[in-house]
N, CA and C atoms of all chains as a GROMACS GRO file, in nm:
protein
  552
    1UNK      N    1  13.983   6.830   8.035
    1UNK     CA    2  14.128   6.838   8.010
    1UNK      C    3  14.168   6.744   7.896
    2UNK      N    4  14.124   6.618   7.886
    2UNK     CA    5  14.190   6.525   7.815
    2UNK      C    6  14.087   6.531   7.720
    3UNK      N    7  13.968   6.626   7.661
    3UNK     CA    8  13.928   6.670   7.539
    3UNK      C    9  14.012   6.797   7.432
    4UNK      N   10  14.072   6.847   7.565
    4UNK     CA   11  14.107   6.988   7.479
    4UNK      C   12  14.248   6.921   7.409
    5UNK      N   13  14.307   6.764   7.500
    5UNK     CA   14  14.457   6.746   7.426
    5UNK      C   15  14.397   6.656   7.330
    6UNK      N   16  14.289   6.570   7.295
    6UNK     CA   17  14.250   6.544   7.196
    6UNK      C   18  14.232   6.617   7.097
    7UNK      N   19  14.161   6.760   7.101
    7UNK     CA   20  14.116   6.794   6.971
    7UNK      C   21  14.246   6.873   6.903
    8UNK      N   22  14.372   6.903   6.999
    8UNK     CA   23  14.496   6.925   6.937
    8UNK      C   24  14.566   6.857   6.856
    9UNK      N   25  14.560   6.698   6.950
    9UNK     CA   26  14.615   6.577   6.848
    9UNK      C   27  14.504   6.589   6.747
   10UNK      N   28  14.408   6.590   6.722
   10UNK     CA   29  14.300   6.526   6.624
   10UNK      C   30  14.339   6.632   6.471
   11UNK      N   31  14.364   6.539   6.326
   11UNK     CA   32  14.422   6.618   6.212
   11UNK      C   33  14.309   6.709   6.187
   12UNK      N   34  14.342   6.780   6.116
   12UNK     CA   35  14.230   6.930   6.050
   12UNK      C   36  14.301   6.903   5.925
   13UNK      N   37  14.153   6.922   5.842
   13UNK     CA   38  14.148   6.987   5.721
   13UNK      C   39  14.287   7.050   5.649
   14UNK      N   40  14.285   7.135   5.736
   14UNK     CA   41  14.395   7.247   5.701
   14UNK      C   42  14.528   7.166   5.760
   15UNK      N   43  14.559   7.085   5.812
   15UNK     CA   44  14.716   7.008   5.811
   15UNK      C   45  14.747   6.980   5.683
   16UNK      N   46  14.656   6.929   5.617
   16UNK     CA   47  14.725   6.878   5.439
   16UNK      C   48  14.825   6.986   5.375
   17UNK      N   49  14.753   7.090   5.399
   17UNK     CA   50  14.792   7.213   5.329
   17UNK      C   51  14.930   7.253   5.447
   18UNK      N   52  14.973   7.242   5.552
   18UNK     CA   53  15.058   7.274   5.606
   18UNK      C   54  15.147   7.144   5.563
   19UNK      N   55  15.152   7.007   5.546
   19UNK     CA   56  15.248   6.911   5.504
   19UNK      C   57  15.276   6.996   5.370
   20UNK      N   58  15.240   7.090   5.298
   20UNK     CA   59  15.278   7.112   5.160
   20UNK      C   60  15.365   7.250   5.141
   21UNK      N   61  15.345   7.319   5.228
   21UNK     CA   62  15.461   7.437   5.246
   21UNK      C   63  15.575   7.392   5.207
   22UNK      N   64  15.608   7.498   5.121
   22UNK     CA   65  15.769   7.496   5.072
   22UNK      C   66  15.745   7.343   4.945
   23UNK      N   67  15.650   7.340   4.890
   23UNK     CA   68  15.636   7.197   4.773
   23UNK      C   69  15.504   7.302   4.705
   24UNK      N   70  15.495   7.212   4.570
   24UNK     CA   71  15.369   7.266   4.480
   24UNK      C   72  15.263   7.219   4.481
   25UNK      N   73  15.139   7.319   4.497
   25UNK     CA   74  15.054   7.247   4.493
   25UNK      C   75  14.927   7.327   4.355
   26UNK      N   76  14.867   7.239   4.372
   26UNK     CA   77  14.743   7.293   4.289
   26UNK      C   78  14.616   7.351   4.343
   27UNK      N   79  14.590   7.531   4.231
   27UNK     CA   80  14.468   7.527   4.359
   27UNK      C   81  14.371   7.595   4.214
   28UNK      N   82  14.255   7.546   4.274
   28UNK     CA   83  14.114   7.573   4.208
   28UNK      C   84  14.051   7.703   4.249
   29UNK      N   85  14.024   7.828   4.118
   29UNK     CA   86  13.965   7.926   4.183
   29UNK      C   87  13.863   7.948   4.144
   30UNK      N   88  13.786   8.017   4.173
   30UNK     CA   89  13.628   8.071   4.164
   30UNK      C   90  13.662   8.153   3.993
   31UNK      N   91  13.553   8.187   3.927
   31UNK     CA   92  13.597   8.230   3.800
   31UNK      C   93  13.654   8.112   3.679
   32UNK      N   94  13.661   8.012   3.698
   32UNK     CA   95  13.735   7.931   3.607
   32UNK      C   96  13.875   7.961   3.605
   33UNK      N   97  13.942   7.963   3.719
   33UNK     CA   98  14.086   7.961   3.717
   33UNK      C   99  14.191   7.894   3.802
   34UNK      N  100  14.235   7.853   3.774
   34UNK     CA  101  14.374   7.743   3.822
   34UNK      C  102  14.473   7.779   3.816
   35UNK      N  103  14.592   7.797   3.983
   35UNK     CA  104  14.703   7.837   3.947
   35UNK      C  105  14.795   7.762   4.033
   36UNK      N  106  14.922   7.731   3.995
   36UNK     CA  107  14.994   7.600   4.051
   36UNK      C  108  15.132   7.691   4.072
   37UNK      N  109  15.186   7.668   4.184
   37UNK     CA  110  15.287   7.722   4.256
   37UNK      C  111  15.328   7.695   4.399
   38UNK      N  112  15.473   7.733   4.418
   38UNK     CA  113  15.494   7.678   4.576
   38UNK      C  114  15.424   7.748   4.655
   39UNK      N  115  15.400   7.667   4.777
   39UNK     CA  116  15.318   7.757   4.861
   39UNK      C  117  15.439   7.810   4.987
   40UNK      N  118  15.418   7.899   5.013
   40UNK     CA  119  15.496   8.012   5.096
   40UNK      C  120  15.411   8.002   5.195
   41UNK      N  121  15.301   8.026   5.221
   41UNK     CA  122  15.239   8.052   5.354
   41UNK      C  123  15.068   8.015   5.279
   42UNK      N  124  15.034   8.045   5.434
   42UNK     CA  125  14.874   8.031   5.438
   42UNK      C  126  14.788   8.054   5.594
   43UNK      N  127  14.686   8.093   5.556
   43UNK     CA  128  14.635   8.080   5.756
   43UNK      C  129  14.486   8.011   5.704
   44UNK      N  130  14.424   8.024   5.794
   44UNK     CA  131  14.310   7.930   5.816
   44UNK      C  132  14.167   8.000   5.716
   45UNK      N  133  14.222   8.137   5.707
   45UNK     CA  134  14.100   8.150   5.602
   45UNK      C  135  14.137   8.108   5.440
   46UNK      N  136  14.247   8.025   5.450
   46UNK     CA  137  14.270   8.005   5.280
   46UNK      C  138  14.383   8.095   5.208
   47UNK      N  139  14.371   8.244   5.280
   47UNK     CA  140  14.456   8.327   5.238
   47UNK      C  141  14.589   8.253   5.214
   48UNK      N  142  14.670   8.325   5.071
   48UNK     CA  143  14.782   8.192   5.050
   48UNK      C  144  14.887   8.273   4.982
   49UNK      N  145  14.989   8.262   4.972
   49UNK     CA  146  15.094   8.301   4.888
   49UNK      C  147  15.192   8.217   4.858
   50UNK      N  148  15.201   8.175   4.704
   50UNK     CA  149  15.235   8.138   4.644
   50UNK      C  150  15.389   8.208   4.521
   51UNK      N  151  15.501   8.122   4.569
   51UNK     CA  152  15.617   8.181   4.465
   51UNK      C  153  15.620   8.067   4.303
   52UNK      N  154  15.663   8.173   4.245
   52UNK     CA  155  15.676   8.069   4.053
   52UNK      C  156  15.520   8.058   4.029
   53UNK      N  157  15.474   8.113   4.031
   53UNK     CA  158  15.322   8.047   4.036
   53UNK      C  159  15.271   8.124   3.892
   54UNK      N  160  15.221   7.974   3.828
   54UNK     CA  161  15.125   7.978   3.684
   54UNK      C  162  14.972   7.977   3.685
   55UNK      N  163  14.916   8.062   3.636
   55UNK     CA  164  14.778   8.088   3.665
   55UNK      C  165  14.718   8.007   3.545
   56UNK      N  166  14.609   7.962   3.496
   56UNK     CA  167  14.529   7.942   3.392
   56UNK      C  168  14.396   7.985   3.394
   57UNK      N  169  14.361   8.002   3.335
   57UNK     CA  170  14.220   8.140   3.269
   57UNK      C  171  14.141   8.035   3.170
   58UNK      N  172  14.054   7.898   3.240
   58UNK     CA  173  13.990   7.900   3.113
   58UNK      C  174  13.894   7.982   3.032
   59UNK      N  175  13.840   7.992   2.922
   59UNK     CA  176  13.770   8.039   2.835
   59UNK      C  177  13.631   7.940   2.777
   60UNK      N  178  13.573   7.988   2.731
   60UNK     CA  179  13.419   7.869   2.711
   60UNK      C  180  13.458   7.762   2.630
   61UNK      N  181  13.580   7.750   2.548
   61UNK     CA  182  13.554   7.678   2.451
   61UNK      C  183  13.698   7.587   2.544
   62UNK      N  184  13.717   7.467   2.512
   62UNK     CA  185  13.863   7.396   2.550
   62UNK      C  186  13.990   7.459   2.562
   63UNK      N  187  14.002   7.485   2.377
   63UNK     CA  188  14.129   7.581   2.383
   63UNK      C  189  14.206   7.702   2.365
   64UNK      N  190  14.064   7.786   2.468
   64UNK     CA  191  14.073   7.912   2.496
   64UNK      C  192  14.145   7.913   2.660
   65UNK      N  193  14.268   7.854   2.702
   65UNK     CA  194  14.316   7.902   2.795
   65UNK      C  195  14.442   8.025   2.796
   66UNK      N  196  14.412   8.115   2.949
   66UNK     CA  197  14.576   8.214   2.938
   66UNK      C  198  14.571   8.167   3.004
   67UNK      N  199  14.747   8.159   2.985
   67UNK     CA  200  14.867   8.163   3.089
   67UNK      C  201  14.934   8.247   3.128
   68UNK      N  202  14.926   8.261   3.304
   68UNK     CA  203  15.021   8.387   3.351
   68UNK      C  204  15.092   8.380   3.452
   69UNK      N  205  15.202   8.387   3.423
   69UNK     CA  206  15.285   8.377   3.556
   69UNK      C  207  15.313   8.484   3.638
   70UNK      N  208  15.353   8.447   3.787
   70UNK     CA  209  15.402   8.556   3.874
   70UNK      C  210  15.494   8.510   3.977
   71UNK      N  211  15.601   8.629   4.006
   71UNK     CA  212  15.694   8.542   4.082
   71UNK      C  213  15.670   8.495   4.244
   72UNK      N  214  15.570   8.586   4.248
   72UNK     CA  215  15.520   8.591   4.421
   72UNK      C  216  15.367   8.650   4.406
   73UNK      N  217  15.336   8.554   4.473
   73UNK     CA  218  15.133   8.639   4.464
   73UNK      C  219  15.099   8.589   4.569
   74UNK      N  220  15.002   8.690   4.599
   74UNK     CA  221  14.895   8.652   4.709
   74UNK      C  222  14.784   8.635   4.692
   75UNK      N  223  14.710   8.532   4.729
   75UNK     CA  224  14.553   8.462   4.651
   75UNK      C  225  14.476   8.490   4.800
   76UNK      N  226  14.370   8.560   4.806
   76UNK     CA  227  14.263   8.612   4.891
   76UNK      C  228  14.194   8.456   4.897
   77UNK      N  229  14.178   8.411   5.051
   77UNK     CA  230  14.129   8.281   5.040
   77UNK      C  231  13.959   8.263   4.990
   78UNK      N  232  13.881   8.394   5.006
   78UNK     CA  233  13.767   8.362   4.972
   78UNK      C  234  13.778   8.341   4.832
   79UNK      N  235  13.806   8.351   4.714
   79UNK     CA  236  13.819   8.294   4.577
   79UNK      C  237  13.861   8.103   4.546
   80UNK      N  238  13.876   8.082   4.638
   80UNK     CA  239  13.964   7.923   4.672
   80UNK      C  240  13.888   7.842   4.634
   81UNK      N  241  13.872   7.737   4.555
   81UNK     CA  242  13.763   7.638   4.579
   81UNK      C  243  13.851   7.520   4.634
   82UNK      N  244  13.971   7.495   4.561
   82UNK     CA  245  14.040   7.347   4.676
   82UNK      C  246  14.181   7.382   4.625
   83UNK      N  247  14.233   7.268   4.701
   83UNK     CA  248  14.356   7.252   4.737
   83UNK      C  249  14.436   7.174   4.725
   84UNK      N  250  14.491   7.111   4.643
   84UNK     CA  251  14.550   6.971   4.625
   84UNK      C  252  14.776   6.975   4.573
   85UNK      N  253  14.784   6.889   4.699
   85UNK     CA  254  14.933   6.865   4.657
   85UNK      C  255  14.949   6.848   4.508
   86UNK      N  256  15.029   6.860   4.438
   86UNK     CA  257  15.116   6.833   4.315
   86UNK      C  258  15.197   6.678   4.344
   87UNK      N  259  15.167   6.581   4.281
   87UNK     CA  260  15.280   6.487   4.295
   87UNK      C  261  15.344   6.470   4.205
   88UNK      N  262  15.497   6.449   4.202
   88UNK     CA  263  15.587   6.518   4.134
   88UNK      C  264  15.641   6.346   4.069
   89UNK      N  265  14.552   8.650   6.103
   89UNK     CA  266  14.670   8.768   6.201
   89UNK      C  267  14.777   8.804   6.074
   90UNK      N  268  14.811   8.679   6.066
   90UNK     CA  269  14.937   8.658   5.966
   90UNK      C  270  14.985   8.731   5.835
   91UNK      N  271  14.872   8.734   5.780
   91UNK     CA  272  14.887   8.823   5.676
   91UNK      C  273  14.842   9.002   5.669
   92UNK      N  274  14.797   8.997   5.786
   92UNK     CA  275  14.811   9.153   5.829
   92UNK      C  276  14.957   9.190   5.870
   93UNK      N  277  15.018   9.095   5.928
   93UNK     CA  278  15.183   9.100   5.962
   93UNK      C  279  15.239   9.095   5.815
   94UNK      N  280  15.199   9.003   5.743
   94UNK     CA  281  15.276   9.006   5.619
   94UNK      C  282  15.312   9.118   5.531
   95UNK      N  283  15.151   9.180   5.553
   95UNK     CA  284  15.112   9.297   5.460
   95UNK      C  285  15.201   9.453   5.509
   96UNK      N  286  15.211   9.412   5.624
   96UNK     CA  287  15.266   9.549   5.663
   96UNK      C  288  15.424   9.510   5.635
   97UNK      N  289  15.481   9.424   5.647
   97UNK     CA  290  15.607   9.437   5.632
   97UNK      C  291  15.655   9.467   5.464
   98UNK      N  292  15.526   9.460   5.391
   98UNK     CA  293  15.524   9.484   5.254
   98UNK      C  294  15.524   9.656   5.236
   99UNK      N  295  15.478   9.744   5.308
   99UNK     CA  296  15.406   9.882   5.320
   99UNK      C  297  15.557   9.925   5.240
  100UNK      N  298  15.474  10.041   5.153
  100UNK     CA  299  15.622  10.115   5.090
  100UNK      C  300  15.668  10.053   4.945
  101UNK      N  301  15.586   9.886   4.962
  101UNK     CA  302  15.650   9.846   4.802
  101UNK      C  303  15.566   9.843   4.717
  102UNK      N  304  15.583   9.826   4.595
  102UNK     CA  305  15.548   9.818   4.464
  102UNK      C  306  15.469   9.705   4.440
  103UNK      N  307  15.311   9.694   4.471
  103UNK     CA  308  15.256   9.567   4.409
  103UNK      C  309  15.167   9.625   4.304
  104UNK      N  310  15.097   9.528   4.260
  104UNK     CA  311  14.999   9.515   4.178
  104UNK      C  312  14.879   9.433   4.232
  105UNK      N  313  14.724   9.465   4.259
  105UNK     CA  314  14.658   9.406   4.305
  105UNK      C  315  14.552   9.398   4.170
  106UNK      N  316  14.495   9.246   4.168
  106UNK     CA  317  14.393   9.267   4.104
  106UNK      C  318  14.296   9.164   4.160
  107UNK      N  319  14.158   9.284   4.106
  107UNK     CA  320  14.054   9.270   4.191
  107UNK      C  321  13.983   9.195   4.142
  108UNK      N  322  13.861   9.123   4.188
  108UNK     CA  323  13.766   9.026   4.141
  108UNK      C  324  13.714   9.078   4.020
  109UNK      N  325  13.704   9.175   3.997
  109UNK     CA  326  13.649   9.283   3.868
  109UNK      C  327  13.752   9.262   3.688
  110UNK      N  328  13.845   9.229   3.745
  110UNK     CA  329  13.948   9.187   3.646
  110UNK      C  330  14.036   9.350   3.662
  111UNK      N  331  14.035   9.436   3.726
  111UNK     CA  332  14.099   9.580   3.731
  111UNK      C  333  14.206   9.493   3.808
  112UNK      N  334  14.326   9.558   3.743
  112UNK     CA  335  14.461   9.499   3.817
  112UNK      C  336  14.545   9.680   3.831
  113UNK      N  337  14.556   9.698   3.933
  113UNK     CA  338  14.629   9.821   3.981
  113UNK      C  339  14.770   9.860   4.060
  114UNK      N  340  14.840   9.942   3.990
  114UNK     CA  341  14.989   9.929   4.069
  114UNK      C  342  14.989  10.039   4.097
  115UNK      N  343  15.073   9.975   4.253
  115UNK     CA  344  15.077  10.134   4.268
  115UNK      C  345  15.157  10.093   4.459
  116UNK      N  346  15.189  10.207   4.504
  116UNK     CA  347  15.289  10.133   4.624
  116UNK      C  348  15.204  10.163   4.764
  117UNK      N  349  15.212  10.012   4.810
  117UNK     CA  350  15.154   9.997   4.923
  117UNK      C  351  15.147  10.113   5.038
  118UNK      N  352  15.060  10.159   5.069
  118UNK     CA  353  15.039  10.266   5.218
  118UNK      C  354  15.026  10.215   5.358
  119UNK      N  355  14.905  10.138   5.342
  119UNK     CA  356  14.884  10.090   5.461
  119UNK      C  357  14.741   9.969   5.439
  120UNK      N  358  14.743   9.914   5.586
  120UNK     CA  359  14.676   9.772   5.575
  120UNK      C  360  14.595   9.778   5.714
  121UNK      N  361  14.529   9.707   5.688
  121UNK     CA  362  14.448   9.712   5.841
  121UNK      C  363  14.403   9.516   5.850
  122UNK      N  364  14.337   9.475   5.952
  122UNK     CA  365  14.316   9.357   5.975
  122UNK      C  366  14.188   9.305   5.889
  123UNK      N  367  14.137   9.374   5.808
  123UNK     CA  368  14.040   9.324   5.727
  123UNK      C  369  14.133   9.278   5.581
  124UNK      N  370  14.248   9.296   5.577
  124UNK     CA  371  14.351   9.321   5.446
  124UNK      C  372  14.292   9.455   5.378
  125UNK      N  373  14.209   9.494   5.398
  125UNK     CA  374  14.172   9.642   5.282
  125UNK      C  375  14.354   9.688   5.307
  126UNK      N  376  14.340   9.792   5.175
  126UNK     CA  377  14.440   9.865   5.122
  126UNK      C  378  14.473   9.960   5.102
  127UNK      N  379  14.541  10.073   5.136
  127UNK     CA  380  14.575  10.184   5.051
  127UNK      C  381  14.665  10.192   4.948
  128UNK      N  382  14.674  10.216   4.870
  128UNK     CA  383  14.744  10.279   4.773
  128UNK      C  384  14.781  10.395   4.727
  129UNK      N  385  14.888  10.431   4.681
  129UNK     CA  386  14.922  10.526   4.648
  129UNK      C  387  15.004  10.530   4.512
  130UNK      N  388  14.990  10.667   4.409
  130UNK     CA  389  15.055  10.670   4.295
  130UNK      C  390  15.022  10.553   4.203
  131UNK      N  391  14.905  10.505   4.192
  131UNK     CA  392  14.834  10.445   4.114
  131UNK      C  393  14.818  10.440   3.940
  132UNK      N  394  14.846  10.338   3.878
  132UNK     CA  395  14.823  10.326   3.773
  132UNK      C  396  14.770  10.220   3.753
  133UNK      N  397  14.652  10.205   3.596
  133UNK     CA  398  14.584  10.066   3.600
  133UNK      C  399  14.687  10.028   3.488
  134UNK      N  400  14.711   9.892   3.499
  134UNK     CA  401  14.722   9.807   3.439
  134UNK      C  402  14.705   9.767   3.286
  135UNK      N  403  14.577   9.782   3.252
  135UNK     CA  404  14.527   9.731   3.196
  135UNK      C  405  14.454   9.862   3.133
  136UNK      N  406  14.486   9.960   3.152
  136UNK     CA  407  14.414  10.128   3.117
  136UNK      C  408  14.313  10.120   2.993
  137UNK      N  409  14.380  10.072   2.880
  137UNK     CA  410  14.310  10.110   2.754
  137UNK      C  411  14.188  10.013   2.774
  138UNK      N  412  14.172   9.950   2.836
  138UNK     CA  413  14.019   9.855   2.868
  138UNK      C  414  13.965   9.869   3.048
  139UNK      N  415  14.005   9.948   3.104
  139UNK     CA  416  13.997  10.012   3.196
  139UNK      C  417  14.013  10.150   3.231
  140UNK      N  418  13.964  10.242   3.209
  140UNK     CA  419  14.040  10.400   3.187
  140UNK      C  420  13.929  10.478   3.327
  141UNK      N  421  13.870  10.394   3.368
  141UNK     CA  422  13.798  10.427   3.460
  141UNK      C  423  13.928  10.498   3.627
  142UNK      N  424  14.013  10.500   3.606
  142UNK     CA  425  14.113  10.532   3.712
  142UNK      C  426  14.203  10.603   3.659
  143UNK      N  427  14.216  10.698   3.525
  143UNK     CA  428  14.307  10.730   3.494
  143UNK      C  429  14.350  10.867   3.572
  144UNK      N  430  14.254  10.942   3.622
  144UNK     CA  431  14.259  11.025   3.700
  144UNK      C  432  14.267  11.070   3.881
  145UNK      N  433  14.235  10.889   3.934
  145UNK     CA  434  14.279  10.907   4.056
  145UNK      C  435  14.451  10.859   4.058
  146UNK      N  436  14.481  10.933   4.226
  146UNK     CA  437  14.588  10.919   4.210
  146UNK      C  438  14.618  10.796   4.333
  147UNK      N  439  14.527  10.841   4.453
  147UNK     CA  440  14.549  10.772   4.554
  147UNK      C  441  14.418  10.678   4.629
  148UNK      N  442  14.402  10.531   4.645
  148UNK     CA  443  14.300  10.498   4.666
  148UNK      C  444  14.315  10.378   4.737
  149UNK      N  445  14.168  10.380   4.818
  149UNK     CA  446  14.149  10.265   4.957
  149UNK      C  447  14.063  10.163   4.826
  150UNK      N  448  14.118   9.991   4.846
  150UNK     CA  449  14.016   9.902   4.805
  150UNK      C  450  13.984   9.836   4.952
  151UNK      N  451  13.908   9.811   4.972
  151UNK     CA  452  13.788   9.698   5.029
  151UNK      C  453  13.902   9.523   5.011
  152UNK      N  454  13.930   9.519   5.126
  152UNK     CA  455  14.025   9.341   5.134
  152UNK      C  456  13.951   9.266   5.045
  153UNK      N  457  13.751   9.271   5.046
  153UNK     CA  458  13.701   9.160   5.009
  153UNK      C  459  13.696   9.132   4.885
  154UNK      N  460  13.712   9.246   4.799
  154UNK     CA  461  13.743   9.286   4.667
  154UNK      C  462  13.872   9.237   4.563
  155UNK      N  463  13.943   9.191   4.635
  155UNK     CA  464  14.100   9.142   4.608
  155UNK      C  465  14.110   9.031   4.539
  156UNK      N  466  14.138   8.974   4.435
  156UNK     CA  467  14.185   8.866   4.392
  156UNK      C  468  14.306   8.811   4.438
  157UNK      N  469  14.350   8.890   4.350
  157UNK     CA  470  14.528   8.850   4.436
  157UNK      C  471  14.639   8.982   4.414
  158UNK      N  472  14.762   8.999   4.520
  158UNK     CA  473  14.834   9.080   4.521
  158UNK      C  474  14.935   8.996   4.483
  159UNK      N  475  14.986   9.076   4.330
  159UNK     CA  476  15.133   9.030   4.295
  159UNK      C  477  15.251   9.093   4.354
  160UNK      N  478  15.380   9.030   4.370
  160UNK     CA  479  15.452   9.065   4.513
  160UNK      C  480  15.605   9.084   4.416
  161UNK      N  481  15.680   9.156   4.424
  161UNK     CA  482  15.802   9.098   4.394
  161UNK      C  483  15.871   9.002   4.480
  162UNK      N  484  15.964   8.862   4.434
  162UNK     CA  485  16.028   8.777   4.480
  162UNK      C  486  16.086   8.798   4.637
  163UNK      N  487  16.163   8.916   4.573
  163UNK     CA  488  16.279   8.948   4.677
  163UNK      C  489  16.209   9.067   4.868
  164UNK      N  490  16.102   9.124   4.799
  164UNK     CA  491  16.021   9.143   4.891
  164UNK      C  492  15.984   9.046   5.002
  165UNK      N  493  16.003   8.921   4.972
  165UNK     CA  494  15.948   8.854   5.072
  165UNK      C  495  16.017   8.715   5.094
  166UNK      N  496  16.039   8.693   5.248
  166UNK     CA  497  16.143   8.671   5.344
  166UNK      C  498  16.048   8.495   5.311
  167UNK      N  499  16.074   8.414   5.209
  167UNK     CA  500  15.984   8.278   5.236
  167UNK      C  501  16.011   8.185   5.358
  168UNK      N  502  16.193   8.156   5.393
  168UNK     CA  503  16.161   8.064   5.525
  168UNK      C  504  16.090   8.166   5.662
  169UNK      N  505  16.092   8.284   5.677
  169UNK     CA  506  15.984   8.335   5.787
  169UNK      C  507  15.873   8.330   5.717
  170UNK      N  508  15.810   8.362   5.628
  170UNK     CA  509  15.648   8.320   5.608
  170UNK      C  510  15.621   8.196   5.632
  171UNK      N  511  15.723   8.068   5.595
  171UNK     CA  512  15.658   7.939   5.638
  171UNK      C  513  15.672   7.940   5.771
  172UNK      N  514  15.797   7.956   5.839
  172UNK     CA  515  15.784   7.995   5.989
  172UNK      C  516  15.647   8.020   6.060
  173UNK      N  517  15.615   8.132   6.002
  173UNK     CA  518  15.525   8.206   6.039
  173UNK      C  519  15.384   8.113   5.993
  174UNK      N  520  15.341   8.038   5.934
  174UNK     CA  521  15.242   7.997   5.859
  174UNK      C  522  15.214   7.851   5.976
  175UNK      N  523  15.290   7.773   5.977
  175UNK     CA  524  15.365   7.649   6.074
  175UNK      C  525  15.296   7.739   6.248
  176UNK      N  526  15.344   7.808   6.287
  176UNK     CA  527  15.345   7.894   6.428
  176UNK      C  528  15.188   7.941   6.457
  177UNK      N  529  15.162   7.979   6.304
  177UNK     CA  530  14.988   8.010   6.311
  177UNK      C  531  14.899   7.913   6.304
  178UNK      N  532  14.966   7.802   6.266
  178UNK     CA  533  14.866   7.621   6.253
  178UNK      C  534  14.864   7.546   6.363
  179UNK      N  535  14.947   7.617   6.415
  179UNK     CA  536  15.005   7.546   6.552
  179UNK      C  537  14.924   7.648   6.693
  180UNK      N  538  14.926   7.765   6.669
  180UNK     CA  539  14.814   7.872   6.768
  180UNK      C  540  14.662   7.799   6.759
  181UNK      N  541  14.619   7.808   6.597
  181UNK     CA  542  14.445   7.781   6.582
  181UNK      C  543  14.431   7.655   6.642
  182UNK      N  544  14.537   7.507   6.633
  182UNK     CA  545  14.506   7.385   6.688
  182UNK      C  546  14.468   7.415   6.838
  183UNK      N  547  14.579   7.471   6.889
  183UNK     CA  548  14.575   7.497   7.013
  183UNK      C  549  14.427   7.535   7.075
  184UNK      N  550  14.343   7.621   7.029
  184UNK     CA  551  14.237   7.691   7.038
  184UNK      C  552  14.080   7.597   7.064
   0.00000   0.00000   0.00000
């Protein structure tokens, strides 16, 4: 009994990313790409949707990046590599 | 769970999905199942003149695992219930 109310209290991984709902964060994708936007939602496989959100596309050389925006997207969590708040 | 709920309350609209392949396709949502795969319908690519490989289908299932990302319009989607909803689902898996 008093394991199962421990591992409820005990933080996960995935709380960071729930303190950041509705704020911006930064996320790293598979492919060489980075896209920064509020986060709207998320569940435990990563799956995420993001509003205002700017993508970046690097390219081999430095300053071969695109930029693309969208007003609402949904990012498939298997592409994810991390996850990091924006501090503003 | 969540985004199978999400997805269906999307059914009927206008996205654009693009796939790990770099093929980005519009065309209006049909239906969704719990893997996220997709139907589509009334399809056009994107990106045609460097993709022309779809110029002739009209209606088509992708594979969820295939997905990069689905672009959404703004107003399509209800954000304080998705965080609702996101919060309610962090709060089920702890539980577990």
């Amino acid at each position: 009994m008093s394991s199962v109310q421990t591992a409820a209290q005990q933080e996960e991984p995935l709380d960071l990313i729930r303190y950041q709902l509705d704020e911006m964060v930064f996320v790293k994708l598979r492919g060489a790409r980075e896209m920064k936007g509020k986060l709207q939602g998320y569940d435990s496989h990563c799956n995420m949707v993001l509003s205002d959100a700017t993508e970046f596309i690097y390219g081999d050389r430095k300053e071969d990046v695109k930029v693309k925006e969208s007003e609402m997207v949904f990012v498939r969590g298997d592409s994810i590599i991390l996850i990091s708040p924006i501090e503003e | 769970m969540l985004f199978f709920s999400f997805f269906k309350t999307l059914v009927d609209q206008e996205v654009v999905v693009e796939l790990k392949n770099d093929i980005e396709i519009k065309g209006t949502l049909k239906s969704v199942d719990q893997y996220l795969n997709l139907k589509l319908d009334n399809i056009s690519t994107v990106n045609e003149e460097k993709y022309p490989h779809l110029k002739a289908v009209k209606t088509l299932f992708v594979r969820g695992s295939t997905v990069r990302y689905v672009h959404l319009s703004a107003n399509s989607v209800d954000c304080t219930l998705l965080q609702d909803a996101s919060r309610r689902e962090a709060m089920a898996q702890a539980g577990k």
